[in-house]
Residue frames as qw, qx, qy, qz and C-alpha x, y, z in Angstrom:
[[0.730, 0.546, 0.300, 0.280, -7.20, -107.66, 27.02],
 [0.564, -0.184, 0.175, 0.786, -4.41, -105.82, 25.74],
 [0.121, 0.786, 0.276, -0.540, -5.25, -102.43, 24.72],
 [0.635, 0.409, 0.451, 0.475, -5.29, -101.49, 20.95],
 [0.093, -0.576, 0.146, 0.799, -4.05, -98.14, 19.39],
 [0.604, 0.679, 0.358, -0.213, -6.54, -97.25, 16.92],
 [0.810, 0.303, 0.335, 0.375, -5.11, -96.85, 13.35],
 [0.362, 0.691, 0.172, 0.601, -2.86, -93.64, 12.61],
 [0.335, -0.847, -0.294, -0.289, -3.13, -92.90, 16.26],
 [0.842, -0.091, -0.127, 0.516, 0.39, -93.82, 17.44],
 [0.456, -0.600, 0.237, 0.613, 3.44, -92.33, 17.51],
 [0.313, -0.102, 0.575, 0.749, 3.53, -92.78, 13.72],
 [0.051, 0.736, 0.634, 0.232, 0.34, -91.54, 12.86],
 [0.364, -0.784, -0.101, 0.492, 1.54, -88.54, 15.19],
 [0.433, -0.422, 0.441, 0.663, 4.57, -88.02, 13.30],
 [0.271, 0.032, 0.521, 0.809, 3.05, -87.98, 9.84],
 [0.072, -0.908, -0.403, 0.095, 0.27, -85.50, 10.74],
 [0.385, -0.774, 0.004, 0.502, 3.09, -83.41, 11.81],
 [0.332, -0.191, 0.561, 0.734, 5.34, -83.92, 8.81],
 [0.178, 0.635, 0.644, 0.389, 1.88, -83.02, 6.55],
 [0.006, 0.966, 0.248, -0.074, 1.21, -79.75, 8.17],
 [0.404, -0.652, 0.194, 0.611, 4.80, -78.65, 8.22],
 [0.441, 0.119, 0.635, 0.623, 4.79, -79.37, 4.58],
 [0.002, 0.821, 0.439, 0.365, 1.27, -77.37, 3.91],
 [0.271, -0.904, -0.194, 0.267, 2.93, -74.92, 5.87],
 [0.509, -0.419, 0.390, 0.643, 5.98, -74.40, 3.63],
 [0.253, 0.392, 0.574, 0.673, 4.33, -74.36, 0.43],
 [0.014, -0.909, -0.415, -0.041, 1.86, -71.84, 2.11],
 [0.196, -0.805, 0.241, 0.505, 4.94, -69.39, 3.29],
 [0.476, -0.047, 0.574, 0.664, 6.72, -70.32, 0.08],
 [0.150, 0.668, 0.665, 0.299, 3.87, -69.47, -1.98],
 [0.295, -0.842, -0.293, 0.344, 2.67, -66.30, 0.17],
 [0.350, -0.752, 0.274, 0.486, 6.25, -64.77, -0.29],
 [0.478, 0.220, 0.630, 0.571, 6.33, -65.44, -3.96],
 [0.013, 0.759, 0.550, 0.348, 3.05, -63.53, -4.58],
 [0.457, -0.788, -0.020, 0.411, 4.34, -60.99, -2.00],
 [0.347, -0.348, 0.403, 0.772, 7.80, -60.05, -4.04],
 [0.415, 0.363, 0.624, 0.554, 6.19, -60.40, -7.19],
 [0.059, -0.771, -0.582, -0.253, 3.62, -57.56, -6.04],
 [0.392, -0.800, -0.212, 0.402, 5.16, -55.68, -4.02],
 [0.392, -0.375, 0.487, 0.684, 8.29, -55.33, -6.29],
 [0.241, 0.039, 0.736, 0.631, 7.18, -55.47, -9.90],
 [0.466, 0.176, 0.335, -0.800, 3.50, -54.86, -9.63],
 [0.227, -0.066, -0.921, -0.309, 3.10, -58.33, -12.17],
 [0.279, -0.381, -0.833, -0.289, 0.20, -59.41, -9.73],
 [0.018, -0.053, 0.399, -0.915, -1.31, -56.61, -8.61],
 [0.100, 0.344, 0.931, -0.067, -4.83, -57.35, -6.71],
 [0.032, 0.590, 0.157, -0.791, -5.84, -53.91, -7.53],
 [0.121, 0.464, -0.617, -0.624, -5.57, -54.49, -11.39],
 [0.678, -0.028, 0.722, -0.133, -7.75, -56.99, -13.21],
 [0.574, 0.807, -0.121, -0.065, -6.63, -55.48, -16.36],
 [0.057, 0.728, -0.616, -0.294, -2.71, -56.12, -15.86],
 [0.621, -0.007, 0.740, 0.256, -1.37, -58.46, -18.72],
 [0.461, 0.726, 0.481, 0.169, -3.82, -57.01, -21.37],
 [0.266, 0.122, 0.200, 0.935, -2.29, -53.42, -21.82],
 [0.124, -0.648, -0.512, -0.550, -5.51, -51.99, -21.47],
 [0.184, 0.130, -0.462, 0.858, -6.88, -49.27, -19.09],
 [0.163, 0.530, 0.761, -0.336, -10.34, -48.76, -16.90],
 [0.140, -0.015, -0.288, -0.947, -12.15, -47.25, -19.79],
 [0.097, -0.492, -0.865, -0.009, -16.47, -48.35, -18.34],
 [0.116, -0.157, -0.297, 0.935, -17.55, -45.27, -18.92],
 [0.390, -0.493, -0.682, -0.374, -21.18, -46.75, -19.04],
 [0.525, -0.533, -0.632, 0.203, -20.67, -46.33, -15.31],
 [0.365, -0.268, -0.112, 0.885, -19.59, -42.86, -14.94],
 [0.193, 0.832, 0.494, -0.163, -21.74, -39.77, -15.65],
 [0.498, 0.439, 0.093, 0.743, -20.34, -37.03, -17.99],
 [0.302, -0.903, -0.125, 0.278, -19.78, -33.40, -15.50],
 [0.478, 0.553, -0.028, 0.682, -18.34, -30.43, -16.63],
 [0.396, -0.342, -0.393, 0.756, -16.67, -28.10, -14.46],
 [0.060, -0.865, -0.477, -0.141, -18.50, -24.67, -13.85],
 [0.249, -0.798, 0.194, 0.513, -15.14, -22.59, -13.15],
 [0.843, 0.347, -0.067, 0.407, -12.52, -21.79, -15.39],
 [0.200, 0.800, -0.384, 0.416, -9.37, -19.27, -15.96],
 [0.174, 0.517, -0.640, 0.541, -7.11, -19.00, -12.89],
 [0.533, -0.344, 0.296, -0.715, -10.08, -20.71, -10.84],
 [0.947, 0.178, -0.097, -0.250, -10.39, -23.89, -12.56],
 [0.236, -0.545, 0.766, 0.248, -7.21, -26.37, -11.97],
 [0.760, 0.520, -0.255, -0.294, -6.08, -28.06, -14.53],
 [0.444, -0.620, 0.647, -0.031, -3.56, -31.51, -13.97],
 [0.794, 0.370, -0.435, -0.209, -2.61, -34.31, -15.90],
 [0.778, -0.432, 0.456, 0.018, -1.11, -37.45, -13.19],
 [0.830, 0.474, -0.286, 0.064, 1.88, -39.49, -14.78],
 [0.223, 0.667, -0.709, 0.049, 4.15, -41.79, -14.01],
 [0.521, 0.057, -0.815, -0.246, 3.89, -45.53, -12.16],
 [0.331, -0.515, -0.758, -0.227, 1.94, -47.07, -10.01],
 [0.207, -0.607, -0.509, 0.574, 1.82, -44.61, -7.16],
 [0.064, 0.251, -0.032, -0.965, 0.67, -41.87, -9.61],
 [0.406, -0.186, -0.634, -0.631, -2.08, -44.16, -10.81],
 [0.718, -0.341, -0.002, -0.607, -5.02, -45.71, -8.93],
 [0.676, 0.173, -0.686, 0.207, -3.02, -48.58, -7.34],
 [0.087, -0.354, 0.594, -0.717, -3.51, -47.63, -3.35],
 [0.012, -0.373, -0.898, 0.231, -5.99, -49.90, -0.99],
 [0.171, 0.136, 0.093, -0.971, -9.04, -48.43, -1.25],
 [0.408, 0.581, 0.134, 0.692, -11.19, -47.00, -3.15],
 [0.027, -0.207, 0.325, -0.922, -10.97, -43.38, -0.80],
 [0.085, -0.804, -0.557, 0.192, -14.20, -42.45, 1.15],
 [0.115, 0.847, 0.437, 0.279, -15.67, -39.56, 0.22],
 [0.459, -0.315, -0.367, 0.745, -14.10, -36.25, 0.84],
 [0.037, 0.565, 0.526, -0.635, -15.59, -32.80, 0.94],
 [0.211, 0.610, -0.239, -0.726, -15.10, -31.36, -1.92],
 [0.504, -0.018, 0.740, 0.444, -15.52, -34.56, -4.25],
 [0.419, 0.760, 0.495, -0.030, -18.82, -32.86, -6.07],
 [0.213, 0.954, 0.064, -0.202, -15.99, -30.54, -7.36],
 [0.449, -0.485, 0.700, 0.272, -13.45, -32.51, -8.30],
 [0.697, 0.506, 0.017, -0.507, -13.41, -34.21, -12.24],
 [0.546, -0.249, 0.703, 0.383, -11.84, -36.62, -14.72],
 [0.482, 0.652, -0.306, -0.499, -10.97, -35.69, -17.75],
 [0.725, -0.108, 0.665, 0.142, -10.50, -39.01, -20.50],
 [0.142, 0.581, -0.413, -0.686, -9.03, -38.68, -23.40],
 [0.124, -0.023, 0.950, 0.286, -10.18, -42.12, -24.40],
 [0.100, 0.566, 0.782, -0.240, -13.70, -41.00, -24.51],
 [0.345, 0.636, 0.546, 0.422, -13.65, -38.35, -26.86],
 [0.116, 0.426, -0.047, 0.896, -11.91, -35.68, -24.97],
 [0.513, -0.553, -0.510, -0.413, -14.60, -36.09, -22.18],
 [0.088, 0.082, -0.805, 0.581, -14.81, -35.35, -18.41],
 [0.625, -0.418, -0.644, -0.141, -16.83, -37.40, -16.03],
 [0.507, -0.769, 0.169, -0.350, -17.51, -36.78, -12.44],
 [0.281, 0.502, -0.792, 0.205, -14.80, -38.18, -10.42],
 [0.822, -0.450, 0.210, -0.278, -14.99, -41.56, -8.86],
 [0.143, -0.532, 0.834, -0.002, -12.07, -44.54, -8.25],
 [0.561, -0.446, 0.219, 0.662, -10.85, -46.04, -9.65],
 [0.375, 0.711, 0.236, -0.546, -10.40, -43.39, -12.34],
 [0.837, 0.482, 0.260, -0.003, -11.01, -43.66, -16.21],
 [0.697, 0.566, -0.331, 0.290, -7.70, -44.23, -17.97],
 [0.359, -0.608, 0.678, -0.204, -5.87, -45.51, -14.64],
 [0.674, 0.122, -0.709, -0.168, -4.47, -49.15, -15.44],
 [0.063, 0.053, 0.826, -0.557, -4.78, -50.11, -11.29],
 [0.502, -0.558, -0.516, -0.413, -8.61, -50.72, -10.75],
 [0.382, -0.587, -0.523, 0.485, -7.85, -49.18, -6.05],
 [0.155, -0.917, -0.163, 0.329, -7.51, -45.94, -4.87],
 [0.465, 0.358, -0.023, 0.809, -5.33, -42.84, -6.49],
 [0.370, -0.220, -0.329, 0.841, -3.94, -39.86, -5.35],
 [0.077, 0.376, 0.368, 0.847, -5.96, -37.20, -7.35],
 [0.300, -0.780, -0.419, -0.355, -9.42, -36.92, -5.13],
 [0.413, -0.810, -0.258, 0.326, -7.51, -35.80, -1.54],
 [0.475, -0.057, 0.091, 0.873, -4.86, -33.61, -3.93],
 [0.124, -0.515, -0.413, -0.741, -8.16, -31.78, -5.38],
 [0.427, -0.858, -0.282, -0.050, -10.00, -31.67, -1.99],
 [0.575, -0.301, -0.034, 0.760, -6.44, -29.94, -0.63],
 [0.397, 0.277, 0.372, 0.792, -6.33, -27.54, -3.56],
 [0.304, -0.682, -0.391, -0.539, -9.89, -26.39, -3.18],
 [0.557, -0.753, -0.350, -0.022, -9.56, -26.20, 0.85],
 [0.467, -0.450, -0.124, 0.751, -6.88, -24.24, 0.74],
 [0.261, 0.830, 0.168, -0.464, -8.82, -21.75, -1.44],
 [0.185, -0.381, 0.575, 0.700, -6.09, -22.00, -4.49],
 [0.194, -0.260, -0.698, -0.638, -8.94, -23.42, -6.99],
 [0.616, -0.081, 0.230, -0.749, -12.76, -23.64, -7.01],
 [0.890, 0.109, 0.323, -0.303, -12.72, -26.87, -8.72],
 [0.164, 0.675, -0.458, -0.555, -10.25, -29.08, -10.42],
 [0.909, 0.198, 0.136, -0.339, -9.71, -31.44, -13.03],
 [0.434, -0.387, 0.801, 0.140, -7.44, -34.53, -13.23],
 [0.721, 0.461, -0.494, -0.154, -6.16, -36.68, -15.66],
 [0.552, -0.525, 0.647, -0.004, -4.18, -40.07, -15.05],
 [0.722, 0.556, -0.379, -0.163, -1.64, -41.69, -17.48],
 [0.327, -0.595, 0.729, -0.085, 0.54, -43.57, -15.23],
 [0.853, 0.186, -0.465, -0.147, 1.75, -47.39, -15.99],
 [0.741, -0.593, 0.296, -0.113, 2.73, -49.63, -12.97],
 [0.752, -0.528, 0.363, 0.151, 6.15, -50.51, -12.78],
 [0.748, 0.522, 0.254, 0.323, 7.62, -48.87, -15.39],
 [0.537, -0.265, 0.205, 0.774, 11.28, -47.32, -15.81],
 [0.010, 0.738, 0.054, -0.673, 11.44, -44.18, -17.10],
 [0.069, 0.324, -0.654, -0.680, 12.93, -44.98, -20.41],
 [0.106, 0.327, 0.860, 0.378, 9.63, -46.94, -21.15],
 [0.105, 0.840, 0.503, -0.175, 7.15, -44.01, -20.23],
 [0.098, -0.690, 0.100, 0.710, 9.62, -40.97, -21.61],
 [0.604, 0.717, 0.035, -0.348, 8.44, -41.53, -25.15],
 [0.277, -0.642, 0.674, 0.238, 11.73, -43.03, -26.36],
 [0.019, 0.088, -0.953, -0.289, 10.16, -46.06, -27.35],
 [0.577, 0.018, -0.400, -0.712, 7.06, -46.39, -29.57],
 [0.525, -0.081, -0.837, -0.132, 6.40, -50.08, -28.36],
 [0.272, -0.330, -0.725, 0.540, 5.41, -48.37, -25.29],
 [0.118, 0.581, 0.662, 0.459, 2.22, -46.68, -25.01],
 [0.369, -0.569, -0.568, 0.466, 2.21, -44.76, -22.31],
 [0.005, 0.221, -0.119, -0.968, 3.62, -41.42, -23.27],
 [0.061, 0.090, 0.482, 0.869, 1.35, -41.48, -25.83],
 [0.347, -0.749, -0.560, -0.069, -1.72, -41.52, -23.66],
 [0.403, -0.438, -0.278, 0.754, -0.14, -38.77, -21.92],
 [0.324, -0.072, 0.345, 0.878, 0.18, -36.85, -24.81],
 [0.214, -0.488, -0.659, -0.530, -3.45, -36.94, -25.55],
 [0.247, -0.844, -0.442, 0.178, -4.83, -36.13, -21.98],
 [0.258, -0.422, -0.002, 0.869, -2.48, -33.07, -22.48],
 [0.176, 0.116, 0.638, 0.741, -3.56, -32.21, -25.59],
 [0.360, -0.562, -0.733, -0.130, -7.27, -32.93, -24.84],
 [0.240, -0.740, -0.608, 0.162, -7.32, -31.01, -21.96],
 [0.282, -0.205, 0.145, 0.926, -5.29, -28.14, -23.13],
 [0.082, -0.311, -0.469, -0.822, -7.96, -27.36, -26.05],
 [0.411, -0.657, -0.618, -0.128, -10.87, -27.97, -23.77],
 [0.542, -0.681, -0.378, 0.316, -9.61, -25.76, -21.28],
 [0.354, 0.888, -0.049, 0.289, -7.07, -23.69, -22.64],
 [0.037, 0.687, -0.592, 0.419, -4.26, -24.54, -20.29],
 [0.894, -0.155, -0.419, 0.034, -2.74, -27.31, -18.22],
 [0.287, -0.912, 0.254, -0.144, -1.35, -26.05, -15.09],
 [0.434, -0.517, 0.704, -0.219, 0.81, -29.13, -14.28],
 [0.751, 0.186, -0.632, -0.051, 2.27, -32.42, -15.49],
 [0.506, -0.676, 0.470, -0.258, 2.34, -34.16, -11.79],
 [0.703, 0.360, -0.611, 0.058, 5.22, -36.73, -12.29],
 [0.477, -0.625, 0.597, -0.161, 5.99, -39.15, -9.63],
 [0.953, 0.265, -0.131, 0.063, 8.46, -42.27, -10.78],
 [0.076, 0.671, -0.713, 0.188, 11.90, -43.47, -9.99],
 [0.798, -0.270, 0.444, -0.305, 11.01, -46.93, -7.93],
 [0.933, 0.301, 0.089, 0.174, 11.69, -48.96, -10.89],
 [0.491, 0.743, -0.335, 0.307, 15.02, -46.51, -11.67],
 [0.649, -0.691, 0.314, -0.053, 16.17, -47.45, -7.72],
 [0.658, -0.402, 0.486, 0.411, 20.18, -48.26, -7.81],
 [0.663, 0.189, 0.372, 0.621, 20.33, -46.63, -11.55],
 [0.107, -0.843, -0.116, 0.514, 20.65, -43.09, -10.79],
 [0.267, -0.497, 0.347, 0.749, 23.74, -42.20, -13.29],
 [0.170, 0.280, 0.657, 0.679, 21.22, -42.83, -16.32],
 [0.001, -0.635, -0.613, 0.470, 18.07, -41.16, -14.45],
 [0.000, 0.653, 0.116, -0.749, 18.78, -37.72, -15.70],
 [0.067, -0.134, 0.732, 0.664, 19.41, -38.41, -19.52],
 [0.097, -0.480, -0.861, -0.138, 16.28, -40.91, -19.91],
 [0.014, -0.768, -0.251, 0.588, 14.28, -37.13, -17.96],
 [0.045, 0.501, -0.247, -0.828, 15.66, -34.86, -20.37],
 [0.125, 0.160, 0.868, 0.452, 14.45, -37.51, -23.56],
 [0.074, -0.664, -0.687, 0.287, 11.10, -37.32, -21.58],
 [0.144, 0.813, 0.028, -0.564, 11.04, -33.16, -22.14],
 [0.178, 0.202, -0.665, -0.696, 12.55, -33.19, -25.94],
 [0.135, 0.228, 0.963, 0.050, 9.99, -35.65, -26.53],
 [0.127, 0.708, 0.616, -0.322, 7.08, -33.73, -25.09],
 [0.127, 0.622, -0.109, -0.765, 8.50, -30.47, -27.00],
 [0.074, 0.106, -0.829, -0.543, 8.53, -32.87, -30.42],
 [0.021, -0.511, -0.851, -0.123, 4.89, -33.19, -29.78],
 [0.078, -0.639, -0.290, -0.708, 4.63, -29.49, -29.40],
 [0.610, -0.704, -0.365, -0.003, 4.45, -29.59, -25.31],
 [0.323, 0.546, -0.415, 0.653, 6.80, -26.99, -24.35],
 [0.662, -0.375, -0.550, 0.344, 6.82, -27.33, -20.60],
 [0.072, -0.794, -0.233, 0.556, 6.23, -23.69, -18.44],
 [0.347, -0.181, 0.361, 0.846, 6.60, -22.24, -21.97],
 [0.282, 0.295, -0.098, -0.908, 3.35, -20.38, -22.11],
 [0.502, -0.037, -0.557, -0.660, 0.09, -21.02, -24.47],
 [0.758, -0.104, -0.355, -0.537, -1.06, -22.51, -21.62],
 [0.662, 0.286, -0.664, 0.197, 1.39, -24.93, -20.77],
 [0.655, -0.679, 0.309, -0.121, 2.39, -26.03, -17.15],
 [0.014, -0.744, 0.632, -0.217, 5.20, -27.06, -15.40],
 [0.818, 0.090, -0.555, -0.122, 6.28, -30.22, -14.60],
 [0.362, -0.658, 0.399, -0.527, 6.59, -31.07, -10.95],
 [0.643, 0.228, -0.704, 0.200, 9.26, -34.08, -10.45],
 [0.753, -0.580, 0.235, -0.203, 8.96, -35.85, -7.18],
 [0.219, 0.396, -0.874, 0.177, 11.67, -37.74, -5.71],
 [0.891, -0.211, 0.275, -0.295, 10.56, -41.56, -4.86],
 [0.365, 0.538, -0.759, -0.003, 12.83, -44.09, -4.94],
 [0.189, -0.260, 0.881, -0.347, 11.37, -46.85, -2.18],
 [0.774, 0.031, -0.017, -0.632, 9.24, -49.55, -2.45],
 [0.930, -0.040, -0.364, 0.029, 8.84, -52.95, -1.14],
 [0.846, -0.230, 0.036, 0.480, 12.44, -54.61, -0.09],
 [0.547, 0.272, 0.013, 0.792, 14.33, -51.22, -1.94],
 [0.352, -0.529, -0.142, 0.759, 15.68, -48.48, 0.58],
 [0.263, 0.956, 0.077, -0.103, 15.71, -45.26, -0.61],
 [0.785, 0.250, 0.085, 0.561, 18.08, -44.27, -2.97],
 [0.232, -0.841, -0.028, 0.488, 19.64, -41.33, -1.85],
 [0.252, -0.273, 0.516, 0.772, 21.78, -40.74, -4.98],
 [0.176, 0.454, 0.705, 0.515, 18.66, -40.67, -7.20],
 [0.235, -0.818, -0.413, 0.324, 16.59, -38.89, -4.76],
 [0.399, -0.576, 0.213, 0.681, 19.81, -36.23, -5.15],
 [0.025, -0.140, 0.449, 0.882, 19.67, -36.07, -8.84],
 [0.025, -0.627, -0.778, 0.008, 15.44, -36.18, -8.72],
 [0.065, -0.820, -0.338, 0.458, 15.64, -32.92, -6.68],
 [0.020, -0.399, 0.338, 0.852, 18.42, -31.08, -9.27],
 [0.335, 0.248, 0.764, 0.492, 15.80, -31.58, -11.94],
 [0.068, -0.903, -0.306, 0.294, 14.18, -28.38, -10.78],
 [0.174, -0.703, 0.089, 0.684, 16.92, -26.46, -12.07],
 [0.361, 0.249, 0.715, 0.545, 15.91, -27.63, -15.52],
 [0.154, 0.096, -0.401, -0.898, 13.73, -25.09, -17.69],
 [0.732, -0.138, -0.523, -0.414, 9.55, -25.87, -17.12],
 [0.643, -0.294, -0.702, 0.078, 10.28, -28.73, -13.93],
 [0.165, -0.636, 0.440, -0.612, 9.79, -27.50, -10.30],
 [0.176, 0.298, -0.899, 0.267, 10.48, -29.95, -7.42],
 [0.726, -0.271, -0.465, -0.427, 7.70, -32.20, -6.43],
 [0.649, -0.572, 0.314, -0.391, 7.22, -33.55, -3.24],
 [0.336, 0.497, -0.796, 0.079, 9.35, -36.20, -1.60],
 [0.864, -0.262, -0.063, -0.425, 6.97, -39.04, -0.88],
 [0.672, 0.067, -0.688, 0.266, 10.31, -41.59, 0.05],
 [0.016, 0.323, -0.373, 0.870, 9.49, -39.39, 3.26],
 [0.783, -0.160, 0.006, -0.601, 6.07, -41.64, 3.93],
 [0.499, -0.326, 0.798, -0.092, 6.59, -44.42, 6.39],
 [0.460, 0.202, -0.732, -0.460, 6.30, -48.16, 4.86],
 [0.295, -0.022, 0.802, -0.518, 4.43, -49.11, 7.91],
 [0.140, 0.331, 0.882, 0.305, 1.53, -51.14, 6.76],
 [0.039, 0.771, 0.551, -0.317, -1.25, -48.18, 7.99],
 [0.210, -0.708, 0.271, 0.618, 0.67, -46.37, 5.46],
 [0.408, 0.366, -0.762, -0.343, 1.81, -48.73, 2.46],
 [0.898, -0.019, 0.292, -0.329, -0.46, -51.63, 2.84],
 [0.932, 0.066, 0.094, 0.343, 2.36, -53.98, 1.30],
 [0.503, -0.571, 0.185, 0.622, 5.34, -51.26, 1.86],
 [0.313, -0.046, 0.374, 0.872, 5.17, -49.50, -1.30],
 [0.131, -0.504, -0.426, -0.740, 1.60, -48.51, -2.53],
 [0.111, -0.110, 0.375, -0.914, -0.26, -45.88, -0.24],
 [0.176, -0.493, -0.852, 0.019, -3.29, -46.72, 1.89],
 [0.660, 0.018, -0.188, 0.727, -5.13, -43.97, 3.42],
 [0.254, -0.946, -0.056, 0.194, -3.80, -42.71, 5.60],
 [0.483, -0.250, 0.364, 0.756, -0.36, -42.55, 3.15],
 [0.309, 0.544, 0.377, 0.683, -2.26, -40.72, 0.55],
 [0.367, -0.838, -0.352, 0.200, -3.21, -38.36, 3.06],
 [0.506, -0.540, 0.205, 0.640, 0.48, -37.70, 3.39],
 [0.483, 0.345, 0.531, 0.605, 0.83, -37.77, -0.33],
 [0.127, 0.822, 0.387, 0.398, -1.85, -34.71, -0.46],
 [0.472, -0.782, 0.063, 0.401, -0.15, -32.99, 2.48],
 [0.685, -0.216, 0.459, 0.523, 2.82, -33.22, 0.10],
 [0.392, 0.419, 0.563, 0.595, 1.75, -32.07, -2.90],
 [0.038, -0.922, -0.367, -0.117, -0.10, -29.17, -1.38],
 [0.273, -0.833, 0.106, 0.469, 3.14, -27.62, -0.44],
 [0.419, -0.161, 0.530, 0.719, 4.65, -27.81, -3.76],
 [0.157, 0.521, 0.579, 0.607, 1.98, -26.68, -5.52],
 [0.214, -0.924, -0.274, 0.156, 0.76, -23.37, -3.43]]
């Protein structure tokens, strides 16, 4: 008898297997690399975030315990985090534990002026992964400069300066800033340090950078924050970042990032476009995993000592 070729098993049965996976393989890379740019570049669908869309920030502070710090004066640091998403809680994570965390704090201004022991992600960060704040505090303390400090975080993912520098009311951010300053000024009597890191979104528009900065300090003085100007105050310590994702570093921002030290109040922050975008680094080339926040705290400890 003539041998039969079950049904689909041919040549043409062959062929439109083949042409089905190639197809489920296009919409998967098509797809993939959609959700890729969107995240990597914009932070629209960040998996860290299950708050972004609403405006709202991780305020569950059913789950957090209220701790007060047990230094103060010149012993006690005092910080306030701000700008986008790498100054908020947006890294892979959350951290593992580091030595000093039982002395480390978050202050929330959404909570009545309150601080809580510190855990990730932390209360009034709009990311829900890791932030920089617990290995900058276990630095601080292990290089003897505090005994114990306490962080704030106002940052907003993928936002241009001119929407966090108070300019424009329809944007809340500043004004959450304004409060954890405020907040932790009275409670403490002094805020050592606005740590600012932003520019990613400003990549390839350097020649407005510096204006949209200065707004950002009138602003804070029009709310009474004079930057290093005493009662307390602290200095503002501008970093230069400018990479993330698909965008190079901008070397012309970067350039007018660092002259913002010679402003009145800002002293130069650390230059984190100097952390690789390998992945064991930037788990999608722009936010820090980490062993990039590592770097981050490496950073920061030499600008602040």
């Amino acid at each position: 008898m003539p041998s039969v070729t079950p049904r689909g098993e041919g040549e043409g049965g062959k062929g439109w297997r083949k042409r089905v996976l190639i197809a489920i393989a296009v919409v998967l890379l098509v797809g993939g690399l959609t959700v890729a740019c969107l995240y990597a570049f914009t932070d629209v669908l960040n998996p860290f975030n299950p708050l972004f869309g609403t405006g709202s920030r991780f305020d569950d502070i059913a789950s957090r315990s209220v701790k007060e710090p047990g230094a103060s004066g010149d012993r006690l640091g005092v910080f306030a985090g701000y700008g986008q998403s790498n100054s908020d809680c947006c890294g892979s994570g959350p951290n593992p534990e580091v030595e000093h965390v039982d002395k480390i704090f978050n202050f929330f201004a959404g909570a009545h002026e309150t601080t809580f022991e510190y855990k990730e992600p932390m209360l009034g960060a709009f990311c829900a992964g890791s932030c920089p704040y617990l290995k900058i505090g276990n630095e601080l303390i292990d290089a003897g400069l505090y005994d114990e400090v306490v962080f704030s975080t106002s940052g907003m993912p993928g936002a241009s300066l001119s929407k966090i520098n108070g300019d424009d009311p329809a944007f809340p951010y500043f004004a959450f800033l304004v409060e954890s300053y405020k907040g932790m000024l009275s409670k403490y009597g002094k805020v050592d340090g606005i740590l600012f890191h932003q520019g990613e979104s400003d990549n390839g528009m350097s020649a407005a950078y510096e204006a949209s900065f200065d707004s950002f300090l009138e602003n804070l003085a029009g709310e009474g924050i004079v930057v290093g100007g005493g009662a307390g105050g602290g200095k503002i310590y501008a970093s230069r970042t400018t990479r993330c994702g698909h965008l190079e570093i901008d070397s012309a921002l970067s350039a007018v990032q660092l002259a913002l030290a010679d402003k009145d109040g800002v002293e130069e922050g650390p230059n984190t476009d100097t952390v690789s975008v390998d992945f064991e680094y930037r788990y999608d080339s722009c936010h820090f995993s980490q062993l990039g926040w590592d770097e981050v705290a490496d950073l920061w400890l030499e600008k602040l000592t």
